[in-house]
C-alpha positions as CSV (number, residue, x, y, z in Angstrom):
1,X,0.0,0.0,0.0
2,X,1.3,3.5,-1.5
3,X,2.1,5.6,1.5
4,X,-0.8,7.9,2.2
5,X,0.9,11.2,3.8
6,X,-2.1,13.1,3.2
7,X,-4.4,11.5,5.2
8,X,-4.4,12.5,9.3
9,X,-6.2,11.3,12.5
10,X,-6.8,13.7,14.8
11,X,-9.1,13.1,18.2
12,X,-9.3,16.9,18.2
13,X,-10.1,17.0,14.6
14,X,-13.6,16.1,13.3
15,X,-13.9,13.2,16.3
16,X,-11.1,11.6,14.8
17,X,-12.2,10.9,11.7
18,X,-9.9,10.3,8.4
19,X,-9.2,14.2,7.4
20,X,-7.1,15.6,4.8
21,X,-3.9,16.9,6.1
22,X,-5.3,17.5,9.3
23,X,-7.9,20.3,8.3
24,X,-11.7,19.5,9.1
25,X,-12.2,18.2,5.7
26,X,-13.0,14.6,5.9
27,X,-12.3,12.0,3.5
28,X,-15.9,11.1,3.4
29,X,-16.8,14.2,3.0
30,X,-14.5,14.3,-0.2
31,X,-15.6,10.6,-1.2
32,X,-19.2,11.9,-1.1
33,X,-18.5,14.8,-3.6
34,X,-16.9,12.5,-5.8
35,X,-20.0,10.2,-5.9
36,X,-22.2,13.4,-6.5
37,X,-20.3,13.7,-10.0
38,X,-18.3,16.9,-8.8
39,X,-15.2,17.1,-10.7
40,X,-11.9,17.5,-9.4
41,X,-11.8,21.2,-10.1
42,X,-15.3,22.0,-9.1
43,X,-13.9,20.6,-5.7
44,X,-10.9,22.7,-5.9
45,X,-13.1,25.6,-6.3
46,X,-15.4,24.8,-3.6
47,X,-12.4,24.3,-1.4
48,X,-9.5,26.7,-2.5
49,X,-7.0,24.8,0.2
50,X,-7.1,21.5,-1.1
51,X,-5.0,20.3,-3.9
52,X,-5.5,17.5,-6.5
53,X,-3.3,15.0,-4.3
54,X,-5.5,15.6,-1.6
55,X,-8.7,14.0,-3.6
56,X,-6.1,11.5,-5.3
57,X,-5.3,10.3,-1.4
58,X,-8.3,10.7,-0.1
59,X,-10.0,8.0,-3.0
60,X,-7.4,6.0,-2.2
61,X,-7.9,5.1,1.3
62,X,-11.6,4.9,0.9
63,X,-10.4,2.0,-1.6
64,X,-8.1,0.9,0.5
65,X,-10.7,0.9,3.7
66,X,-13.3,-1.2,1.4
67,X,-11.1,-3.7,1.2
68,X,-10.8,-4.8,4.8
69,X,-12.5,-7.3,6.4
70,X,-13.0,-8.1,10.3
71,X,-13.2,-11.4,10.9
72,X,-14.3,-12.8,14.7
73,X,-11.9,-14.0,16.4
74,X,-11.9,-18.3,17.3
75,X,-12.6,-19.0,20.9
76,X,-9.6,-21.7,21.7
């Protein structure tokens, strides 16, 4: 897995929630625009401090968190 830099947890910050580089932008938040067919620069328009990488990242762990699975732990 690529090395997301861009992606911060913060109690302090949004209840701890995934944001991008610590600002109370969430990744879900960002996921959500993408899903509601906003661009890349109508986001970047909408939100002047965020920068392509940030949406690029932001995707990715979103992906990346789809992808895991909790399994229950066996009693011994």
């Amino acid at each position: 897995m690529e090395q997301l830099t861009r992606i911060t947890f913060n109690p302090g910050v949004m209840g701890g929630k995934p944001c991008i580089r610590g600002m109370r932008v969430t990744v879900g938040m960002v996921v959500e625009l993408v899903a509601a067919d906003y661009s890349t620069e109508r986001i970047l328009q909408a939100y002047p401090y965020l920068e392509p990488e940030d949406i690029r990242q932001a995707l990715l762990y979103a992906a990346w968190r789809s992808e895991e699975r909790e399994l229950p732990i066996e009693a011994a």
